[in-house]
N, CA, C and O atoms as a MOPAC input file, in Angstrom:
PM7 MOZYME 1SCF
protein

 N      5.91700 1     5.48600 1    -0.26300 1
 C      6.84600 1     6.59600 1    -0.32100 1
 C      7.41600 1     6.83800 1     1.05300 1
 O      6.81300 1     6.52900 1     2.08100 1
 N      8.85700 1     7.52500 1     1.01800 1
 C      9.25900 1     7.78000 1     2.06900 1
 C     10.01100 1     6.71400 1     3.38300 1
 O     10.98800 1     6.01000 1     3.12700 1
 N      9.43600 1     6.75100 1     4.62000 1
 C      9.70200 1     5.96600 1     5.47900 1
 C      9.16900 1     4.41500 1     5.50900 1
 O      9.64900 1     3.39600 1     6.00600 1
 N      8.05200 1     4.65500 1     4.81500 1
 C      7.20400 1     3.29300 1     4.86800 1
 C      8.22800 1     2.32300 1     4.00300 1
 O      8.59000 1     1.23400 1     4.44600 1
 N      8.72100 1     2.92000 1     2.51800 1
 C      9.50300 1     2.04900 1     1.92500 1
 C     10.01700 1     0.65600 1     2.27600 1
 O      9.59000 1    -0.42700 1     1.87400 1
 N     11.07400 1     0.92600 1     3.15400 1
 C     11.41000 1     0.06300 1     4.25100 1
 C     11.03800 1    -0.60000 1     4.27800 1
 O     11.36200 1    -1.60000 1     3.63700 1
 N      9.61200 1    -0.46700 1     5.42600 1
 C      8.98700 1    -1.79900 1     5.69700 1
 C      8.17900 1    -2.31700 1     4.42800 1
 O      7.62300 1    -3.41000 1     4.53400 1
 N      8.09600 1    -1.74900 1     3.47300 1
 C      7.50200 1    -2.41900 1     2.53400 1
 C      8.25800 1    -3.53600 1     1.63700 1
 O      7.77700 1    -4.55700 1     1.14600 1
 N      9.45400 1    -3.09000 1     1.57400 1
 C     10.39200 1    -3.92000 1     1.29500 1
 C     10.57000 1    -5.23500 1     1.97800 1
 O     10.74400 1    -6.37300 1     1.54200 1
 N     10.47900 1    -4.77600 1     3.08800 1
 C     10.35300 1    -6.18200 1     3.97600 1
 C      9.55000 1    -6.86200 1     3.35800 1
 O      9.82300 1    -7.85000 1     2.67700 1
 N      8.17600 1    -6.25000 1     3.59900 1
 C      6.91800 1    -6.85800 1     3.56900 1
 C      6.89600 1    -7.78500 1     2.48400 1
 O      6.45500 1    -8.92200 1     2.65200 1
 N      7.44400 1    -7.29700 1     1.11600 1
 C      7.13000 1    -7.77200 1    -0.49600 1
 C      8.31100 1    -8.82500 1    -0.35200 1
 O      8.46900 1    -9.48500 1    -1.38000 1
 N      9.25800 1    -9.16000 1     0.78700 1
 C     10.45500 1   -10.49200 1     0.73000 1
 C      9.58900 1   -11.34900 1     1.45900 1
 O      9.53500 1   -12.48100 1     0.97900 1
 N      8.89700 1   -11.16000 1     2.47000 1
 C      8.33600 1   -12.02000 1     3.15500 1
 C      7.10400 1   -12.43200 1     2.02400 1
 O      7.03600 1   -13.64800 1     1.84400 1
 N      6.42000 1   -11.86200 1     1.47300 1
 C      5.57600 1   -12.48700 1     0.64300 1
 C      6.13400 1   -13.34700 1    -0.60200 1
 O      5.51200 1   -14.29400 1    -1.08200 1
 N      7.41700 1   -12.88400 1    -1.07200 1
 C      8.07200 1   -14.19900 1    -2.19800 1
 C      8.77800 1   -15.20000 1    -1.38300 1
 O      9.37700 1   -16.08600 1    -1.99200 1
 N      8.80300 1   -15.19100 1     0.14000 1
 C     10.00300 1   -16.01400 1     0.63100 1
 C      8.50100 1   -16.90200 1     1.11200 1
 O      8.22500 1   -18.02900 1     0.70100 1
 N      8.06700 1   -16.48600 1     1.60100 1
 C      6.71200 1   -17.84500 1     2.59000 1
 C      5.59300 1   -17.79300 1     1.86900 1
 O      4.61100 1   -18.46200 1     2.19100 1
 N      5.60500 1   -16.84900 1     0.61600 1
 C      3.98700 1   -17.54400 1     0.03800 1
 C      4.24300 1   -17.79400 1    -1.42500 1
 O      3.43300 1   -18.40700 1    -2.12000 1
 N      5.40500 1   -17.30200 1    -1.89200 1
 C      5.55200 1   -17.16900 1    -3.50400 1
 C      4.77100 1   -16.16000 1    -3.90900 1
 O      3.95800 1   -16.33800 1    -4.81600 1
 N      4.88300 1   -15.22400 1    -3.42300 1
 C      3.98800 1   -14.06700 1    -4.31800 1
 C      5.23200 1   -12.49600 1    -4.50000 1
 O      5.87300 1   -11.78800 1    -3.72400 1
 N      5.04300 1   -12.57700 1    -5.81600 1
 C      5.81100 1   -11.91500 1    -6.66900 1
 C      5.08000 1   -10.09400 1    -6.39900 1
 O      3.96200 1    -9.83000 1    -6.84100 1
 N      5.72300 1    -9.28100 1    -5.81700 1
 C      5.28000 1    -7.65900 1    -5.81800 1
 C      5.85400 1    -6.90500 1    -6.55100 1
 O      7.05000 1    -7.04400 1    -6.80600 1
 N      5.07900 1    -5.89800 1    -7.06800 1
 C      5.87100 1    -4.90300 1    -7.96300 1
 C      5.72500 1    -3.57000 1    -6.75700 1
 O      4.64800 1    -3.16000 1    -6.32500 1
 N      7.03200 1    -3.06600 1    -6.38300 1
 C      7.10400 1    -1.84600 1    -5.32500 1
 C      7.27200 1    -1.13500 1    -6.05800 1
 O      8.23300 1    -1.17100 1    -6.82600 1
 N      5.97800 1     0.14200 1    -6.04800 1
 C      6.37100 1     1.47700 1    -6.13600 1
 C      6.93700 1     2.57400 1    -5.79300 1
 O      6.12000 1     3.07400 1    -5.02000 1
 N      7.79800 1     3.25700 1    -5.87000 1
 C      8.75200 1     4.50600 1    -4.58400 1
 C      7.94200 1     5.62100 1    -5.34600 1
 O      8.50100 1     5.89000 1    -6.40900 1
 N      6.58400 1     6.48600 1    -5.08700 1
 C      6.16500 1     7.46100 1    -5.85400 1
 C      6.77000 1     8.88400 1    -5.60600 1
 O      6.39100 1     9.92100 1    -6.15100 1
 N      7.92600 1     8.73200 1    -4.55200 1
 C      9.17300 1    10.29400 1    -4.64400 1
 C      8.12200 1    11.01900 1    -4.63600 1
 O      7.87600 1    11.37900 1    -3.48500 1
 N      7.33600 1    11.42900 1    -5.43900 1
 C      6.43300 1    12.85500 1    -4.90700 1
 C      5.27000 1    12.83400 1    -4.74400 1
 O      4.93300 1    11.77200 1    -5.26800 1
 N      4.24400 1    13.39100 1    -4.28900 1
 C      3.44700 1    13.12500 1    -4.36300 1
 C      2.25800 1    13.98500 1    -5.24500 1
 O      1.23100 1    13.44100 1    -5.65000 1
 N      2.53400 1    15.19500 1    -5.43100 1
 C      2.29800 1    16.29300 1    -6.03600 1
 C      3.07700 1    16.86300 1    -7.09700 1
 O      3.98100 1    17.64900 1    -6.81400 1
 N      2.79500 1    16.51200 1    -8.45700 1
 C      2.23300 1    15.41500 1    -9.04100 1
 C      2.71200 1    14.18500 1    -9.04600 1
 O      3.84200 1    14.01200 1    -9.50300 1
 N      1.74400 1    12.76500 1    -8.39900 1
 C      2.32700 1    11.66000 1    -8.17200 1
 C      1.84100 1    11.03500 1    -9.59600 1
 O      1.07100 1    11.55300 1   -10.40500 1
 N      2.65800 1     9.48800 1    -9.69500 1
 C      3.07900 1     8.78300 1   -11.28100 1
 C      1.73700 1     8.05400 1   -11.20200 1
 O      1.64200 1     6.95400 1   -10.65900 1
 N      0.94400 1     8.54500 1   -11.62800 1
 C     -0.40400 1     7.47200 1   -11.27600 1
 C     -0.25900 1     6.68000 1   -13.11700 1
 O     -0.91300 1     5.73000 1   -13.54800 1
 N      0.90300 1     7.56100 1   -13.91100 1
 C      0.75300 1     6.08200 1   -14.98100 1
 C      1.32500 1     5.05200 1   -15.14400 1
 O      1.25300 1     4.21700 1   -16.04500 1
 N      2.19600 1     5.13800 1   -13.80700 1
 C      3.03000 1     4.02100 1   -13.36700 1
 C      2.57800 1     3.09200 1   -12.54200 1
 O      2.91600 1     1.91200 1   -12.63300 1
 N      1.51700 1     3.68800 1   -11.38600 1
 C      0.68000 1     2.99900 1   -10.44800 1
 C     -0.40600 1     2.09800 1   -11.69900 1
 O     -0.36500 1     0.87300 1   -11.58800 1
 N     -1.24900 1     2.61600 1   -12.73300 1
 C     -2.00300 1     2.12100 1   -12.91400 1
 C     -1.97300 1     0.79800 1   -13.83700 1
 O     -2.70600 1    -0.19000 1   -13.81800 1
 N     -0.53000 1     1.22300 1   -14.90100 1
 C      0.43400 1     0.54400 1   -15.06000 1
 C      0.32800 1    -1.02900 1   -14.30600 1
 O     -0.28000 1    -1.99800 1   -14.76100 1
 N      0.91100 1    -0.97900 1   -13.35100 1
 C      0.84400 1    -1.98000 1   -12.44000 1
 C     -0.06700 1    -2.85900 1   -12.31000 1
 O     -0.05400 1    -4.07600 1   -12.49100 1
 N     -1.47700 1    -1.59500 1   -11.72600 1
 C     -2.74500 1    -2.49900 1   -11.52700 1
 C     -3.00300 1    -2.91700 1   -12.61100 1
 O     -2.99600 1    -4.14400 1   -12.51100 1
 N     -3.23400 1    -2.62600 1   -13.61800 1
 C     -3.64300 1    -3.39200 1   -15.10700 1
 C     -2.90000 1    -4.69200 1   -15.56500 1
 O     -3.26900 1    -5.30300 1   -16.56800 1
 N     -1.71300 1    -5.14300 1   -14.70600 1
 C     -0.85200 1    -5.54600 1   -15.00900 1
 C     -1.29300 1    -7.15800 1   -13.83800 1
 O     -1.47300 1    -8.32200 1   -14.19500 1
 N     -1.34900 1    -6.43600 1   -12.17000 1
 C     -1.48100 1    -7.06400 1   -11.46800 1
 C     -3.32400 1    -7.63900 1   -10.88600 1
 O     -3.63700 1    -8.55400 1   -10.12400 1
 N     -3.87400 1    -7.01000 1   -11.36200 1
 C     -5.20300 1    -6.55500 1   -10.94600 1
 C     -4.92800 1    -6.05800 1    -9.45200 1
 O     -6.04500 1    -6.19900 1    -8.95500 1
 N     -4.23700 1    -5.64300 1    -8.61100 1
 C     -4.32300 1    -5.44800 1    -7.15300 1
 C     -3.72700 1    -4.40900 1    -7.09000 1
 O     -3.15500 1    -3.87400 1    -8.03900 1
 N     -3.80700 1    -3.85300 1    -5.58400 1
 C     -3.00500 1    -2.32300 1    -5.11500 1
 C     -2.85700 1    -2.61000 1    -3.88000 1
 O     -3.72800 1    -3.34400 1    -3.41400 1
 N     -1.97400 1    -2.24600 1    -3.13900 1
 C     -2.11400 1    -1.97000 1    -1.83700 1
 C     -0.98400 1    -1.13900 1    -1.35600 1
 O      0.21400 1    -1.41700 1    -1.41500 1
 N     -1.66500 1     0.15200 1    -0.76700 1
 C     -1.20100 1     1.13000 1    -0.44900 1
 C     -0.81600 1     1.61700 1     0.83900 1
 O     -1.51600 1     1.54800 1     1.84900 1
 N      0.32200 1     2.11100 1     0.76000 1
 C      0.59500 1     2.05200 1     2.47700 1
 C      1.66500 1     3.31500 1     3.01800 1
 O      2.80600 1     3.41500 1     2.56800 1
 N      1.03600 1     4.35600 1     4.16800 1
 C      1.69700 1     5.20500 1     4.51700 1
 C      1.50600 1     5.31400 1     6.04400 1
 O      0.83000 1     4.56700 1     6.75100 1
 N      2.09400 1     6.18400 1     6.34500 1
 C      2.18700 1     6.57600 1     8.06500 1
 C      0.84300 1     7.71100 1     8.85700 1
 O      0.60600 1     8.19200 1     9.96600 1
 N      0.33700 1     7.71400 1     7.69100 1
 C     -0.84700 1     9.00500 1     7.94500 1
 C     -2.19700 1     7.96700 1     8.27400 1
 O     -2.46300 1     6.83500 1     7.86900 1
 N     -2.77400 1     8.73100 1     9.02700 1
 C     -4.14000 1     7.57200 1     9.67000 1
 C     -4.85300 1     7.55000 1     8.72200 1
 O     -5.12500 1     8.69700 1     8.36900 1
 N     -5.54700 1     6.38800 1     7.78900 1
 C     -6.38800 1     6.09700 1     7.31800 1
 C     -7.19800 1     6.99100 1     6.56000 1
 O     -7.31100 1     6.99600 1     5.33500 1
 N     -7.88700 1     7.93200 1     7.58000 1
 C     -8.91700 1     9.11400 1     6.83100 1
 C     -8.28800 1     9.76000 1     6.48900 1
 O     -7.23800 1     9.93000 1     7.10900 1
 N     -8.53800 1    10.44500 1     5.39000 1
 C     -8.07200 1    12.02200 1     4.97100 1
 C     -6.56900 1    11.70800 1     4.56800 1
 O     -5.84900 1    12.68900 1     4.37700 1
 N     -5.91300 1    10.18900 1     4.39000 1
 C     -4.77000 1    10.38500 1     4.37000 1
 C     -4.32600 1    10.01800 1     2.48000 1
 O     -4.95400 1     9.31300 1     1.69000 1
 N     -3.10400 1    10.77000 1     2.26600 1
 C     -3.00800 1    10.24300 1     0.36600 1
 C     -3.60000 1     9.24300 1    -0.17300 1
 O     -4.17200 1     9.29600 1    -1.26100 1
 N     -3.51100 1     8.22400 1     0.56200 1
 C     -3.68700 1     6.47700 1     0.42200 1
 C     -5.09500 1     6.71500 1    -0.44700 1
 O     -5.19300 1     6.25900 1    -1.58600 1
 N     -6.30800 1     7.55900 1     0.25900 1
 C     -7.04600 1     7.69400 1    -0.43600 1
 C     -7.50600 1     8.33000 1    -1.85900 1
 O     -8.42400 1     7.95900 1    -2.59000 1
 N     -6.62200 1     9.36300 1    -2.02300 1
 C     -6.59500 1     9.86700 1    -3.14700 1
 C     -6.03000 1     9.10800 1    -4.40800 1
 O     -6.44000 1     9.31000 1    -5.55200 1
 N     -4.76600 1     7.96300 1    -3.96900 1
 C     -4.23500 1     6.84000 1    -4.77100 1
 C     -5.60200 1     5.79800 1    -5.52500 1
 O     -5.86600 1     5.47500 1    -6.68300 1
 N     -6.33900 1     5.47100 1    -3.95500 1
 C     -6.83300 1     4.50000 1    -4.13000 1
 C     -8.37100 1     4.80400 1    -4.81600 1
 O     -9.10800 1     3.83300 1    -4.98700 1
 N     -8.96000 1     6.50000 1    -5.30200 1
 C     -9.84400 1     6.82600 1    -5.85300 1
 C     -9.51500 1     6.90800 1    -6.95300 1
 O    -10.28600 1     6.42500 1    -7.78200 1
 N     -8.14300 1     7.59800 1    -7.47500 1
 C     -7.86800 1     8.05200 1    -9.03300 1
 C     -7.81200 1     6.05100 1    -9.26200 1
 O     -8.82500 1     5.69800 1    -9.86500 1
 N     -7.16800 1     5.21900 1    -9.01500 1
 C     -7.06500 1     3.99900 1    -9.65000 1
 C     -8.37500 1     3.30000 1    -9.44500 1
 O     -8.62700 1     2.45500 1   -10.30300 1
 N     -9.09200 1     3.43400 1    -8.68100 1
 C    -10.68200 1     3.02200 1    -8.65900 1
 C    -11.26700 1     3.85000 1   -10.69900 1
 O    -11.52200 1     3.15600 1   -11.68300 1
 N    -11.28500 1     5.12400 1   -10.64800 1
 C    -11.29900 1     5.74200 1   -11.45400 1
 C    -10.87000 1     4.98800 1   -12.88400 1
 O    -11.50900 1     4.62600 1   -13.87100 1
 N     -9.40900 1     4.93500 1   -12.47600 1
 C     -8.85200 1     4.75900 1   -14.38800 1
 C     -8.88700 1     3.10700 1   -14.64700 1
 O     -8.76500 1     2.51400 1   -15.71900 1
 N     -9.11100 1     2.52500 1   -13.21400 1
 C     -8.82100 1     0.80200 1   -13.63800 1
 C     -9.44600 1     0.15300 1   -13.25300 1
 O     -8.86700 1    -0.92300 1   -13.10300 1
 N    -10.91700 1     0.11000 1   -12.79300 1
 C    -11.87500 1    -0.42200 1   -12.07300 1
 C    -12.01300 1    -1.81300 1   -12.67800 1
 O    -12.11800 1    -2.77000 1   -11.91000 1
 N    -12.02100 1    -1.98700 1   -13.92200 1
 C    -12.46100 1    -3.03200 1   -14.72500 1
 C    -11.23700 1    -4.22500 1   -14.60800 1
 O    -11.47900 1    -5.43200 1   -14.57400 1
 N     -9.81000 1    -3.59300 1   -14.55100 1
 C     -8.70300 1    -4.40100 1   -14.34900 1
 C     -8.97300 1    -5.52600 1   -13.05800 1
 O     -8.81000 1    -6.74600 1   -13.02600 1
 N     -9.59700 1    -4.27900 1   -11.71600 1
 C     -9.17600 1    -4.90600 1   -10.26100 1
 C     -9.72800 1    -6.09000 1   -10.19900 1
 O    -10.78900 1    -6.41000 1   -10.73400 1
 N     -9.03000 1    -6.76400 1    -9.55100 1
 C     -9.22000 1    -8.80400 1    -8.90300 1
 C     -9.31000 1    -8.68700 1    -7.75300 1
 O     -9.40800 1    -9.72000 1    -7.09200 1
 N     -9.31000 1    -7.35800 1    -7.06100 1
 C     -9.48800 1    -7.36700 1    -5.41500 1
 C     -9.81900 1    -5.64300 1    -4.77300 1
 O     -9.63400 1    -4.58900 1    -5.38200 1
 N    -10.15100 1    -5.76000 1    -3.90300 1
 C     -9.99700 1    -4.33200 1    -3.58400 1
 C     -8.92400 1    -3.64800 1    -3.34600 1
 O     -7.83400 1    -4.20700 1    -3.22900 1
 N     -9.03800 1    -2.67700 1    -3.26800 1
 C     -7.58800 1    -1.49500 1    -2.90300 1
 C     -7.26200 1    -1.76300 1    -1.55900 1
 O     -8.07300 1    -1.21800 1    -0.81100 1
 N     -6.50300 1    -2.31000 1    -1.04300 1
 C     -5.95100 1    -1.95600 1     0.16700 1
 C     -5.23800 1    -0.72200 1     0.80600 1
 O     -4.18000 1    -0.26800 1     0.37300 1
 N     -5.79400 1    -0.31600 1     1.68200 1
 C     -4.85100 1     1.02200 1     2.56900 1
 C     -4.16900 1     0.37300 1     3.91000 1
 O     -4.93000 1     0.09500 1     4.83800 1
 N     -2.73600 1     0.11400 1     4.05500 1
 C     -2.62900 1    -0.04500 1     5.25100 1
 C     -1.68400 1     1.20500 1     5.93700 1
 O     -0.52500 1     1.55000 1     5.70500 1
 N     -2.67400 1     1.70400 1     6.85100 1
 C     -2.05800 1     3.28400 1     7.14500 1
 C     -1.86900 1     3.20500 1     8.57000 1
 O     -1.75300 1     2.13300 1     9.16400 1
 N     -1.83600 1     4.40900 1     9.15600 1
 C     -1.79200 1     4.40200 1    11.13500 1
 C     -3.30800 1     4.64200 1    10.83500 1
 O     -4.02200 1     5.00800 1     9.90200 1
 N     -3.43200 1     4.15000 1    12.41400 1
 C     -5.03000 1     3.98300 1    13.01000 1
 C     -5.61200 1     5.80100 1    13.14900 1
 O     -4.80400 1     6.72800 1    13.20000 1
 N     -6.77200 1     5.95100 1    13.18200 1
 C     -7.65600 1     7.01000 1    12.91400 1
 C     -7.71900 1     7.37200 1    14.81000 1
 O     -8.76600 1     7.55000 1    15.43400 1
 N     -6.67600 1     7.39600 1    15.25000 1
 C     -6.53400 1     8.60400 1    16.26600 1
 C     -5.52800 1     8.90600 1    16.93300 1
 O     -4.56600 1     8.24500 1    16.54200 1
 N     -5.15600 1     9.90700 1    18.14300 1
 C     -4.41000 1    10.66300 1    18.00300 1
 C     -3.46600 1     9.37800 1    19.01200 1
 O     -3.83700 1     8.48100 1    19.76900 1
 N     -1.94100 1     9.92500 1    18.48300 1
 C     -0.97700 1     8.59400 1    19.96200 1
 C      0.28700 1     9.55800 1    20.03700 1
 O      0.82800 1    10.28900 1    19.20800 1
 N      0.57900 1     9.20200 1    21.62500 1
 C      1.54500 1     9.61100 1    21.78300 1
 C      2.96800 1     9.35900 1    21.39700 1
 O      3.32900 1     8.18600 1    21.49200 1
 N      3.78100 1    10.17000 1    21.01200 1
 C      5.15400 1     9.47400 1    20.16000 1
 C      5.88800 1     8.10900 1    20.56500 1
 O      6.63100 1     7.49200 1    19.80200 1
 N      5.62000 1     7.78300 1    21.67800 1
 C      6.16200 1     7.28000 1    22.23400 1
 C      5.54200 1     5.98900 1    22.40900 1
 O      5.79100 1     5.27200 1    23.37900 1
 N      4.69500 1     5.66300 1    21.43700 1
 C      3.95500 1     4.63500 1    21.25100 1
 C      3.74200 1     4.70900 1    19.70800 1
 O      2.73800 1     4.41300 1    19.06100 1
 N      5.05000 1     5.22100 1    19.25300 1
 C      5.34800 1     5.12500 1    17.36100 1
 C      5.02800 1     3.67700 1    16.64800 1
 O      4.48200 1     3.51100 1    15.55700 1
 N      5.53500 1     2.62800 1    17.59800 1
 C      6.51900 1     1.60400 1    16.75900 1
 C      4.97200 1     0.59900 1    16.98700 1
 O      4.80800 1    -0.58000 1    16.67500 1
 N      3.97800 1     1.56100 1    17.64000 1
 C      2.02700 1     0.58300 1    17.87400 1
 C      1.04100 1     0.78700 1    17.07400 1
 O     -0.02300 1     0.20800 1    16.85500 1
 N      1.88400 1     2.27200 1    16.41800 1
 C      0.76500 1     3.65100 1    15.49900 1
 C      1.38600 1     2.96800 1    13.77100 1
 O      0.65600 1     2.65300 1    12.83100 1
 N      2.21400 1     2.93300 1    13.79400 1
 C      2.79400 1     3.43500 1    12.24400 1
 C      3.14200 1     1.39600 1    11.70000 1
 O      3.92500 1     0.53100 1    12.09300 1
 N      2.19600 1     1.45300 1    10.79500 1
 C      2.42300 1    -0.02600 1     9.99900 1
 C      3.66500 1    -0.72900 1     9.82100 1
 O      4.69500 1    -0.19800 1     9.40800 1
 N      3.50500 1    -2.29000 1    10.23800 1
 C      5.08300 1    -2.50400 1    10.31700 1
 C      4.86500 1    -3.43100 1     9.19400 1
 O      3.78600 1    -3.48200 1     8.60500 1
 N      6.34600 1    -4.50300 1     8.75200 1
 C      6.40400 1    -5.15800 1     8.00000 1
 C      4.53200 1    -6.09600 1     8.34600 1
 O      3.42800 1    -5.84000 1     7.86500 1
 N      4.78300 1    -6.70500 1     8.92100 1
 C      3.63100 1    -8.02700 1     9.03100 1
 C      2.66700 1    -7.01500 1     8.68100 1
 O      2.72400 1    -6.87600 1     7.45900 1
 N      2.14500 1    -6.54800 1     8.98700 1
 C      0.60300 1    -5.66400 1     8.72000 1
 C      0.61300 1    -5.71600 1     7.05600 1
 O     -0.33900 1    -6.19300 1     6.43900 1
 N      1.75000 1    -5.19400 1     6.41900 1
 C      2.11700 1    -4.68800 1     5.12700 1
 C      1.73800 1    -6.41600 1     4.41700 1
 O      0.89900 1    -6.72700 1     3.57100 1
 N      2.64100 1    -7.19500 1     5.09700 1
 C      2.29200 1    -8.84900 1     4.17200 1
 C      1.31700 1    -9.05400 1     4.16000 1
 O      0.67900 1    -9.01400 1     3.10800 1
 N      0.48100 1    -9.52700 1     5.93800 1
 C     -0.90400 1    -9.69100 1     4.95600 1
 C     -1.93800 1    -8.93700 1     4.73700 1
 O     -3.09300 1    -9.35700 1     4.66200 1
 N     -1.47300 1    -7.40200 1     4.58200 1
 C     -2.21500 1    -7.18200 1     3.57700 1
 C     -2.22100 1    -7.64200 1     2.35500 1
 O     -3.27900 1    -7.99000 1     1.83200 1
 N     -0.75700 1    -7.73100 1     1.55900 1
 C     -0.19500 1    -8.26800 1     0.50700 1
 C     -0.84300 1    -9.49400 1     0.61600 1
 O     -1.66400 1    -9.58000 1    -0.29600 1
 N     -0.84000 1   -10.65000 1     1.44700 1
 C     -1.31100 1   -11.73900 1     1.43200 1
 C     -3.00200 1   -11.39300 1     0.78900 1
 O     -3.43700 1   -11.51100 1    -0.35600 1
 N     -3.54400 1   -11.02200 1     1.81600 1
 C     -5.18100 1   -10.94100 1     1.26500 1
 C     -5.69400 1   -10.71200 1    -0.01500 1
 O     -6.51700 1   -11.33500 1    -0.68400 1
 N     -4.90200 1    -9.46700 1    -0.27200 1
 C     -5.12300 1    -9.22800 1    -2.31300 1
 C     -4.67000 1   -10.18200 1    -2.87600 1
 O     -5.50900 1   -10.69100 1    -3.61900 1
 N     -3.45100 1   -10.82000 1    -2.87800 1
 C     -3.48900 1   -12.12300 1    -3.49300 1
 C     -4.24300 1   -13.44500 1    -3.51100 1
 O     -3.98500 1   -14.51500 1    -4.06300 1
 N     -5.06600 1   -13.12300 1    -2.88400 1
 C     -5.69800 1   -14.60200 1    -2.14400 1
 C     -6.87800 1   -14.54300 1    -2.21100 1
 O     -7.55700 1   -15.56300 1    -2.09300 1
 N     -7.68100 1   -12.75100 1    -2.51900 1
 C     -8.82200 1   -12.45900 1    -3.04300 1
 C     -9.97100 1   -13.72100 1    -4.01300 1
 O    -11.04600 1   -13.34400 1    -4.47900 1

């Protein structure tokens, strides 16, 4: 959702252009109440997830995604949930583009669940 989009977009061309791996991108627009029957949808579909925002790791949505679909689709998954989020401490703005996940981080993550 949001800003990450973007690079996720990237991320999911670089994975059909250099590995052949086909992504289904979610845009979940809200988050409160977010489409988890669209997310799960997916995983049942794909066995995989990988989730990705600008908020550090702990305490951030990614986890709440990646518990409700632990929850409704455990039996589907072929890999674990991936979170690729900003790192778990504090940075100065001005060191944005070191903090906040870029395309490559996003692929192989994408890479790894596929390759599970």
């Amino acid at each position: 959702w949001g800003g990450q989009l973007r690079v996720l977009e990237a991320a999911c061309e670089m994975a059909e252009k250099e590995r052949g791996i086909s992504c289904e991108l979610i845009d979940l627009r809200t988050l409160m109440p977010w489409d988890v029957e669209t997310v799960e949808k997916s995983v049942n579909k794909t066995g995989r997830l990988v989730v990705s925002h600008e908020a550090p790791v702990t305490g951030g949505f990614a986890a709440e995604i990646a518990t409700k679909i632990t929850e409704r689709c455990f039996l589907s998954l072929e890999a674990p949930i991936a979170r690729v989020c900003g790192y778990d401490t504090p940075f100065p703005l001005i060191y944005e583009k070191y903090y906040v996940p870029d395309a490559l981080k996003c692929f192989e993550a994408i890479v790894q669940a596929a390759e599970y």
